[in-house]
LUMPAGU-468300 format. One record per atom (N, C-alpha, C): residue number from 1; residue in one letter; chain; atom name; z, y, x. Coordinates in Angstrom, 2 decimals. Last residue first. Layout:
BEGIN
    n  res  chain  atom       c3       c2       c1
  NUM    A      A    CA        Z        Y        X
...
***
This chain:
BEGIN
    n  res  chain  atom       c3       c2       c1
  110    X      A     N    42.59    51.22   -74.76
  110    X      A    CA    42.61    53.02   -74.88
  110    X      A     C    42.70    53.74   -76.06
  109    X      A     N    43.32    48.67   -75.92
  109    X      A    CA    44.14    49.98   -75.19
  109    X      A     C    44.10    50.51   -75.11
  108    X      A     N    40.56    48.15   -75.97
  108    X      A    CA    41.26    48.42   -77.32
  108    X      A     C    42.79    48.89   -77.15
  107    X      A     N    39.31    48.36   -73.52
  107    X      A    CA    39.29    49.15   -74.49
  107    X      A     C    40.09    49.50   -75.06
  106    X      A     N    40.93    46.06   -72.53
  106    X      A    CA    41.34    47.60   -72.10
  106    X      A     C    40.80    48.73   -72.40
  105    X      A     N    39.78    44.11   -74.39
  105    X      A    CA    41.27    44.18   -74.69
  105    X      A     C    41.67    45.09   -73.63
  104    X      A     N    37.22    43.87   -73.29
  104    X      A    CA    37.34    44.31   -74.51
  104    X      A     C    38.97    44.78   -74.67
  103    X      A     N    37.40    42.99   -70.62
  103    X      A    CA    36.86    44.60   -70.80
  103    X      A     C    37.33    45.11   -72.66
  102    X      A     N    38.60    40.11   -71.28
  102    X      A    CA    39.40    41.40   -70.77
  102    X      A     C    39.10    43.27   -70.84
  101    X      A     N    35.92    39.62   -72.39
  101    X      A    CA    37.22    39.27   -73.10
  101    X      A     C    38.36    40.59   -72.51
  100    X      A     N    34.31    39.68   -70.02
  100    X      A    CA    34.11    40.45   -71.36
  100    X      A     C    35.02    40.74   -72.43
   99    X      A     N    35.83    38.14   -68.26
   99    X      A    CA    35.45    39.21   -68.41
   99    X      A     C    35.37    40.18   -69.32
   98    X      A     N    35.48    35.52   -69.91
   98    X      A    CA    36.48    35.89   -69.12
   98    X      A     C    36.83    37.83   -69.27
   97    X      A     N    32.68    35.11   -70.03
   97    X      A    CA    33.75    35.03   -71.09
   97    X      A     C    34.64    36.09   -70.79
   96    X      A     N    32.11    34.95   -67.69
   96    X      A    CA    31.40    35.59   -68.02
   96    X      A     C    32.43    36.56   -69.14
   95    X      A     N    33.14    32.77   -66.43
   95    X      A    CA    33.91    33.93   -66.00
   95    X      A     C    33.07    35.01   -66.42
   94    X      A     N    31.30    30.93   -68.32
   94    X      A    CA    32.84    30.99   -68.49
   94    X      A     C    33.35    32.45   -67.39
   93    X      A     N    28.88    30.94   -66.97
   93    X      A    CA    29.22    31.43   -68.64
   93    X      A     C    30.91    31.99   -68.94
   92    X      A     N    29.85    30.74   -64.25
   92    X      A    CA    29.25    31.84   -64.52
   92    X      A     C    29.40    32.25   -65.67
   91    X      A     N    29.94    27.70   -64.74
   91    X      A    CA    31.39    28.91   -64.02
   91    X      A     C    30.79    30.14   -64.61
   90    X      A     N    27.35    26.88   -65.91
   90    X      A    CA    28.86    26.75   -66.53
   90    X      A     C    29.86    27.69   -66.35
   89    X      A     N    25.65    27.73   -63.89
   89    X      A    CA    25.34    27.94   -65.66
   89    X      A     C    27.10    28.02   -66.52
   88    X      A     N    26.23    26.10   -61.51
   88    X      A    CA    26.18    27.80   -61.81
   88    X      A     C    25.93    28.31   -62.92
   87    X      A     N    26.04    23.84   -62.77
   87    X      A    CA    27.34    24.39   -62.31
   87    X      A     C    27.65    25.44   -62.46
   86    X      A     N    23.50    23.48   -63.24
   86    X      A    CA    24.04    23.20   -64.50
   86    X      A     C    25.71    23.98   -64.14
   85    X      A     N    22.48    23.93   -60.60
   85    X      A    CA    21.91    24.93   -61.21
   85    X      A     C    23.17    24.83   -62.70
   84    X      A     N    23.56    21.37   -59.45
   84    X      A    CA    24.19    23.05   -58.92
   84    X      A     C    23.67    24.02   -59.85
   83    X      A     N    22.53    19.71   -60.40
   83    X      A    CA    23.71    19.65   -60.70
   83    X      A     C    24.47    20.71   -60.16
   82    X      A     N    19.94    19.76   -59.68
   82    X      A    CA    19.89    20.36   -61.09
   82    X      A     C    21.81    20.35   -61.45
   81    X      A     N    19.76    18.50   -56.59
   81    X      A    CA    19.77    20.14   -57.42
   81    X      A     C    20.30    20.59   -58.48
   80    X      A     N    22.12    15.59   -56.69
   80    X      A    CA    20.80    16.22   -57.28
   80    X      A     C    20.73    17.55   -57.94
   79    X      A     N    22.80    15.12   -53.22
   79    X      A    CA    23.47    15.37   -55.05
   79    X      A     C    22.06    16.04   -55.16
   78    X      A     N    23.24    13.61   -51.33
   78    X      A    CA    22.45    12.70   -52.16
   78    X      A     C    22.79    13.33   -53.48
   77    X      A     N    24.69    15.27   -49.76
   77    X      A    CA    25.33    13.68   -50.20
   77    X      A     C    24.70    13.27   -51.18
   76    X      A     N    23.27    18.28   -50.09
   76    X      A    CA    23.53    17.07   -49.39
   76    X      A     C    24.31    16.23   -50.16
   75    X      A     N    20.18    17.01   -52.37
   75    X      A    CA    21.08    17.55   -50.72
   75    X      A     C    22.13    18.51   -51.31
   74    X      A     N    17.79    16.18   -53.68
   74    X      A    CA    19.14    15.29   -53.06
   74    X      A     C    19.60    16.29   -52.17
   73    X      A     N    15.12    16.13   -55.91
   73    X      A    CA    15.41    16.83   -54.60
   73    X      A     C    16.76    16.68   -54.63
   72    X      A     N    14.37    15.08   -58.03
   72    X      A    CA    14.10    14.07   -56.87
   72    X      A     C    14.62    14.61   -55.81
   71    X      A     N    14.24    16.13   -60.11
   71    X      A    CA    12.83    16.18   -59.62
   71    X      A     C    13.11    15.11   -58.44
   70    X      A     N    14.67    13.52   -63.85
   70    X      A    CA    14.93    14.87   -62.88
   70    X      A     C    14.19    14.95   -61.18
   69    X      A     N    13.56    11.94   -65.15
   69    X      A    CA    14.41    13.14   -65.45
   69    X      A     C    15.16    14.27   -64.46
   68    X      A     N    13.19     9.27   -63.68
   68    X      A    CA    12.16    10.49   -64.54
   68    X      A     C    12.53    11.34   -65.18
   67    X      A     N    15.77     8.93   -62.45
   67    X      A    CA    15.08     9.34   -61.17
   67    X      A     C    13.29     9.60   -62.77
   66    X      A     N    18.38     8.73   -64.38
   66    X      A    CA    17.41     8.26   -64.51
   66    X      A     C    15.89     9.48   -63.58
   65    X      A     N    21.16     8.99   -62.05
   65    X      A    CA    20.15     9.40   -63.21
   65    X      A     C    19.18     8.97   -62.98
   64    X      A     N    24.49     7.74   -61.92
   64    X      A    CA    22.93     7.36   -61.66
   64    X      A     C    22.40     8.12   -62.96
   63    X      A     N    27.89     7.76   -60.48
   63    X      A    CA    26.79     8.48   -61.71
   63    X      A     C    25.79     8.45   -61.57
   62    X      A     N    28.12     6.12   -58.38
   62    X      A    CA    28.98     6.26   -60.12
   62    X      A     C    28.53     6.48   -60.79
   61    X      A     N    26.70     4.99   -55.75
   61    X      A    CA    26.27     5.77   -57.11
   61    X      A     C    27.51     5.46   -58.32
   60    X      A     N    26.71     3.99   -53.00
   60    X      A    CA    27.30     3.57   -54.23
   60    X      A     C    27.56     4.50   -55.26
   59    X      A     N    24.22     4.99   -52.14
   59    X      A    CA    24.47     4.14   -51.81
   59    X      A     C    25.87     3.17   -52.47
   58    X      A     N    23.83     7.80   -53.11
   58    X      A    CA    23.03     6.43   -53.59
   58    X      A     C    23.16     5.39   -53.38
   57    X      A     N    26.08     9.26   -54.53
   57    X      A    CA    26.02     8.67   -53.34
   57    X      A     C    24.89     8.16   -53.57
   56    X      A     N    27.94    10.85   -56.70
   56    X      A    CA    26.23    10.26   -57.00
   56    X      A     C    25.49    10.52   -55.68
   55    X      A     N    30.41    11.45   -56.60
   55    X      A    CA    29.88    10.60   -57.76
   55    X      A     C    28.50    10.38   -57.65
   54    X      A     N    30.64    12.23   -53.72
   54    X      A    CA    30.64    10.83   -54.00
   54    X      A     C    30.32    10.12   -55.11
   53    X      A     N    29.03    14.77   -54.32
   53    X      A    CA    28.36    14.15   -53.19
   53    X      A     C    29.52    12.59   -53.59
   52    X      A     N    30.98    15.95   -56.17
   52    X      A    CA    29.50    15.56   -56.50
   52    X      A     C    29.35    14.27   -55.84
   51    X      A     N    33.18    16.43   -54.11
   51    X      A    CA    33.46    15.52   -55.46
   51    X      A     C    31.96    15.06   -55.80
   50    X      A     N    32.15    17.69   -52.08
   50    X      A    CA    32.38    16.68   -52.32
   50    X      A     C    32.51    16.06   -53.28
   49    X      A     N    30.56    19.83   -54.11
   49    X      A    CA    30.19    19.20   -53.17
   49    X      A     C    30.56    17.72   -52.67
   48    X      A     N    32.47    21.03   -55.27
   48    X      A    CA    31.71    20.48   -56.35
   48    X      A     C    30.99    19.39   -55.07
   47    X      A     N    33.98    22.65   -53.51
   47    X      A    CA    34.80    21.63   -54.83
   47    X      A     C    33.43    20.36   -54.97
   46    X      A     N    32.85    24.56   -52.15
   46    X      A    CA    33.75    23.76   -51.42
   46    X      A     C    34.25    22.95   -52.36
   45    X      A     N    31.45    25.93   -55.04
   45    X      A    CA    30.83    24.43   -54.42
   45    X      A     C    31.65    23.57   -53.37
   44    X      A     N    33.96    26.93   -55.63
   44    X      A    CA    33.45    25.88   -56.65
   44    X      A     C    32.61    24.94   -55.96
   43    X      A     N    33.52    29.12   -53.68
   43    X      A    CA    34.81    28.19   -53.46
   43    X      A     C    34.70    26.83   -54.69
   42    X      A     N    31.77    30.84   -54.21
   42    X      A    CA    31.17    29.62   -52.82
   42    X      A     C    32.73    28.25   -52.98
   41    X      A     N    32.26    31.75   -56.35
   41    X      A    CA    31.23    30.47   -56.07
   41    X      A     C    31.24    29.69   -55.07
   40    X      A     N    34.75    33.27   -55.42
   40    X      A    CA    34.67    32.32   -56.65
   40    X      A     C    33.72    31.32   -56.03
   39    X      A     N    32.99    34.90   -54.51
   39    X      A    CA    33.08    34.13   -53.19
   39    X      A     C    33.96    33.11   -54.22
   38    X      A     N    31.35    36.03   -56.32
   38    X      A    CA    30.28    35.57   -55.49
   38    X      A     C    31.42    34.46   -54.32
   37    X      A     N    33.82    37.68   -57.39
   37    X      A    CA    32.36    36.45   -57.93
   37    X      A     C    31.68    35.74   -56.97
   36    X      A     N    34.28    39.00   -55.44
   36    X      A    CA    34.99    38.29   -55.75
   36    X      A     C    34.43    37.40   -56.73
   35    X      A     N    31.62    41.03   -55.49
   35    X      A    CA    32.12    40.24   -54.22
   35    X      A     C    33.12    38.71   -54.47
   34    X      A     N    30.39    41.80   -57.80
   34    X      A    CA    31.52    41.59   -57.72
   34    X      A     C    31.86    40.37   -56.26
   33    X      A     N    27.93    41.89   -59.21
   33    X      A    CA    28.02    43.26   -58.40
   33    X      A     C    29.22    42.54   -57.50
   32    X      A     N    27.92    40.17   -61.48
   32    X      A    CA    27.45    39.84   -60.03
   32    X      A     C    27.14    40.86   -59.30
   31    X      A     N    29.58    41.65   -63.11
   31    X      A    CA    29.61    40.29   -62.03
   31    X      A     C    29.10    40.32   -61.49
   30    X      A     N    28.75    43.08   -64.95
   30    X      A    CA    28.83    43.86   -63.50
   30    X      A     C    29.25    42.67   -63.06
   29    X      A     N    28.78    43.59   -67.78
   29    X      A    CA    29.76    43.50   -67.06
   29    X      A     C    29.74    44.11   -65.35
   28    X      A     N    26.37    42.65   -69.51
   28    X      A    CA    26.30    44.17   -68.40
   28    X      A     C    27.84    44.37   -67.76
   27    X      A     N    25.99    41.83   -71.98
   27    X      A    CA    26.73    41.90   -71.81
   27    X      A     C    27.57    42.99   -70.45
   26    X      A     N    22.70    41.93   -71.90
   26    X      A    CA    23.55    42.39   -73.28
   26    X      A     C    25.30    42.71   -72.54
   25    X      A     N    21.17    41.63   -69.85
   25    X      A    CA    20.72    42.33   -70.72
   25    X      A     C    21.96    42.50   -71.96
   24    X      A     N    23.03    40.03   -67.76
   24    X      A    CA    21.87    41.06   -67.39
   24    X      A     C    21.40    42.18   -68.17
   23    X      A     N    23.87    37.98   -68.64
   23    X      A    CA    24.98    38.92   -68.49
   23    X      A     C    24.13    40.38   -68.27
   22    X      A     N    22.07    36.95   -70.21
   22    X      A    CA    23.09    37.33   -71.07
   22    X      A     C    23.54    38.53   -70.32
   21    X      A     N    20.40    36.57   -67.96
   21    X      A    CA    19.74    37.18   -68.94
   21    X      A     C    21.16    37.98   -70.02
   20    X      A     N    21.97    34.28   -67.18
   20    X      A    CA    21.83    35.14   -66.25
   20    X      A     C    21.24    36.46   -67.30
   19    X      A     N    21.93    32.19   -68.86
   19    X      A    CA    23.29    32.66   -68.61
   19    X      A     C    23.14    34.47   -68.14
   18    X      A     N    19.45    31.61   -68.80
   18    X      A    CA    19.73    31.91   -70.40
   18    X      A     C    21.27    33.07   -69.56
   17    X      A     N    18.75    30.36   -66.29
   17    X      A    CA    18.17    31.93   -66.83
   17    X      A     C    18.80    32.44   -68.47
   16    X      A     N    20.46    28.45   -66.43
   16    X      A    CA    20.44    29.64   -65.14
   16    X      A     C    19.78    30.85   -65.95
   15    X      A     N    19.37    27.15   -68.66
   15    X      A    CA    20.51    27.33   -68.86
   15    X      A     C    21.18    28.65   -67.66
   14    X      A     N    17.19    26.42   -67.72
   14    X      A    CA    17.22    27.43   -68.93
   14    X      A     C    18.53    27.74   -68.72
   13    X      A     N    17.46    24.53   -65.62
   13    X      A    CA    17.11    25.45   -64.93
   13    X      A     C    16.57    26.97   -66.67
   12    X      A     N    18.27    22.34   -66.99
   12    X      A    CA    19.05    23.26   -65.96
   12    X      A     C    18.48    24.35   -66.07
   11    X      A     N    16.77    21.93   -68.95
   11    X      A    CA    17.67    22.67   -69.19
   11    X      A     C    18.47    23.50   -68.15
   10    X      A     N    14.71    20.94   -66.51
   10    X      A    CA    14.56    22.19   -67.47
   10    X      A     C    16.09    22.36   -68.30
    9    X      A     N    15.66    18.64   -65.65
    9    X      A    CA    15.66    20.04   -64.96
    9    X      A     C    15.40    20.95   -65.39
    8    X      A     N    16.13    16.44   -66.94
    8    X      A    CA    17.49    17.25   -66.83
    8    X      A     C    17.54    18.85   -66.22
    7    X      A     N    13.79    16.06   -68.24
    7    X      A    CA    14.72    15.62   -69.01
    7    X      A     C    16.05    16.52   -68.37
    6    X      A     N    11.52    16.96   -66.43
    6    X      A    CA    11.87    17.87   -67.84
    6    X      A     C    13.21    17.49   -68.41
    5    X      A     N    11.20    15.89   -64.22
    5    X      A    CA    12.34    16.61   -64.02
    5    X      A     C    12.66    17.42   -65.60
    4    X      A     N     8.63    14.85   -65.27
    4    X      A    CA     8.49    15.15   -64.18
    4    X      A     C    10.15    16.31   -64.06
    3    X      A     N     8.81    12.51   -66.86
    3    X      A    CA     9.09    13.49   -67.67
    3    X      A     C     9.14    14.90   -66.56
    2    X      A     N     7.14     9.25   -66.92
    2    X      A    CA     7.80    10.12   -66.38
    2    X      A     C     7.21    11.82   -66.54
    1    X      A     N     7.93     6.39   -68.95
    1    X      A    CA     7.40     7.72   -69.17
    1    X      A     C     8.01     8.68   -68.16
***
């Protein structure tokens, strides 16, 4: 049964807009105003990249997905998109946290 990327690419790709929506419409922090966010990211993919790019090589694959779950698009080292979208879902929720956590506790200082 092929699920044309539904099995891993739609959550990915909810999980980008669920995160993004949070910070957008309720939470309003201002990250991604934040230079120092943005270069956070680039320093997760100098991470995620390699490490990715050897767990799911094709040529010796650790981690194999099932190629009807997700769309097929590889770059580079053969990493599959939806594993940057699920990344940027994760760091993002979490320095989302982060944030909000701290804005609250210099409130409750004032």
């Amino acid at each position: 049964m092929n699920l044309g990327g539904v099995g891993y690419t739609l959550p990915a790709v909810v999980a980008v807009v669920v995160v993004c929506l949070v910070e957008l419409m309720w939470l309003r922090t201002g990250l991604f105003h934040r230079p120092a966010y943005w270069l956070s990211m680039l320093i997760v993919l100098g991470f995620q990249i390699p490490v990715d790019g050897w767990l799911t090589d094709l040529d010796a694959p650790i981690i194999i997905y099932n190629p009807d779950h997700i769309l097929g698009l590889r770059f580079p080292f053969d990493i599959p998109v939806e594993d940057f979208l699920f990344g940027f879902a994760l760091v993002t929720a979490v320095l989302l946290g982060w944030e909000r956590t701290r804005q609250r506790q210099e409130e409750a200082r004032q």
